[in-house]
C-alpha positions in Angstrom: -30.9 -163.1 71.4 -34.9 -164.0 71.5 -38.0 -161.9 71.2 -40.6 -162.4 73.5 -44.0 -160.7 73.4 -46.5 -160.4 75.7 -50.1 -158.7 76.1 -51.9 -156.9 79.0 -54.9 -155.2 80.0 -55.2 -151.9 82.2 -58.2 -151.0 84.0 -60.4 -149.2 81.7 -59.8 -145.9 83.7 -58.6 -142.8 82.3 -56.9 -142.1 85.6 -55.5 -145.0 86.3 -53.9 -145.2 83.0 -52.1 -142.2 83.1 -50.8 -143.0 86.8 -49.6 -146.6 85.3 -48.0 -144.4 82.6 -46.4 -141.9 85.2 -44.8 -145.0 86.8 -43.6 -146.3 84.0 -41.3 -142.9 82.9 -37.6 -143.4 83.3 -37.5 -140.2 86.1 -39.9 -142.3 88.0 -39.3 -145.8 87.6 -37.6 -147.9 90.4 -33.9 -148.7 90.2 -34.3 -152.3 91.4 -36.3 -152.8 89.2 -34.8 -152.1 86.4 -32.3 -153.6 87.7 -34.2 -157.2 88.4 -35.0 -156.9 85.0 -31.4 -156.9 83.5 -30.2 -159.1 85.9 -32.5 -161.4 84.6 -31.1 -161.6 81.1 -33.2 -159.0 79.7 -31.5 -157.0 77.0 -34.2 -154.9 76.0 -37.6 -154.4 76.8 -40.5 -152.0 76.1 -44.1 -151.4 76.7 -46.6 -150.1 74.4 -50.5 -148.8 74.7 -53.5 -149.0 72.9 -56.5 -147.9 74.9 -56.5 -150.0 77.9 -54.7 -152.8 76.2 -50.5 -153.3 76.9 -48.4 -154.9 74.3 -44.7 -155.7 75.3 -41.4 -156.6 73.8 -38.4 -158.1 75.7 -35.1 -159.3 73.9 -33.4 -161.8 75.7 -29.9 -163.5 76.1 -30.4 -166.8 74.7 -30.5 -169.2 77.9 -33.4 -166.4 79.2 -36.1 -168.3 80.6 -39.4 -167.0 81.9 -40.0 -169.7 84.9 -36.4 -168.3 86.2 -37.3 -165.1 86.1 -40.6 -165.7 87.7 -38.3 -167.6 90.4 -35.5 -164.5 91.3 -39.3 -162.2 91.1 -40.6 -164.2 93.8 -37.5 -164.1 95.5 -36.9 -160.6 95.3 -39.2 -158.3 98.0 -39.1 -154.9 95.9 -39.9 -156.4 93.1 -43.5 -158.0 95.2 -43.6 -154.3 95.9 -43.6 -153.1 92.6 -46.0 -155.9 91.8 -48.4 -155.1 94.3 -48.4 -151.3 93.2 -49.4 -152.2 89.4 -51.9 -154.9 89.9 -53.7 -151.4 91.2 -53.9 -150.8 87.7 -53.8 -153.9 85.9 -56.3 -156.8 84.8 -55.7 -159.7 83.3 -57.0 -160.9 79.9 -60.2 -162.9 80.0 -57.7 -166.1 78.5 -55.5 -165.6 81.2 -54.7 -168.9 83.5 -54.8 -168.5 87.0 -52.6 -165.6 88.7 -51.1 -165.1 85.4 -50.8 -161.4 84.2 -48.5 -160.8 81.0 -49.9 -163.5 78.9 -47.1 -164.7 76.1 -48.0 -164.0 72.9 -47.4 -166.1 69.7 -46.2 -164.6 66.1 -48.4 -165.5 63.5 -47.0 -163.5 60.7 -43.3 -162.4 60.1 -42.2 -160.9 57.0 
């Protein structure tokens, strides 16, 4: 299994960021999705908040690999959807390349 983390920014909207947070309950989120996500290889995954900022967490079967992933998203038309729906409420970091949005993060520190 492998830990991957990954960092995000929200709009800096009160509103927006508790609509991105609605979406994100289980009662609300979208099957497919979640399934995509599994389907992927992805064992576990959460999100967390600070202000507008988005930290996330996704164990991984070992052979997981993001460009793949990227690859079955691109392929998949509710997952565009989905996509499409939070870029209403996302940004990306100031570092991020191009159309990149969840920007890998790199440990620094492990006890």
């Amino acid at each position: 299994m492998k830990r991957q983390c990954y960092a995000l920014d929200l709009k800096n909207d009160p509103a927006l960021i508790a609509e991105y947070e609605h979406w994100h309950k289980a009662e609300n989120g979208w099957p497919e999705i979640r399934k995509s996500i599994l389907d992927a290889g992805v064992l576990d995954m959460q999100i967390y908040r600070t202000g507008n900022r988005l930290f996330m967490i996704m164990e991984t079967t070992d052979d997981f690999r993001s460009e793949d992933k990227a690859a079955l998203d691109a392929a998949n038309p509710t997952v565009q959807e989905w996509e499409k729906l939070m870029w209403k409420f996302q940004q990306p970091l100031p570092w991020a390349g191009g159309d990149e949005k969840w920007v890998s993060m790199s440990r620094i520190f492990q006890l």
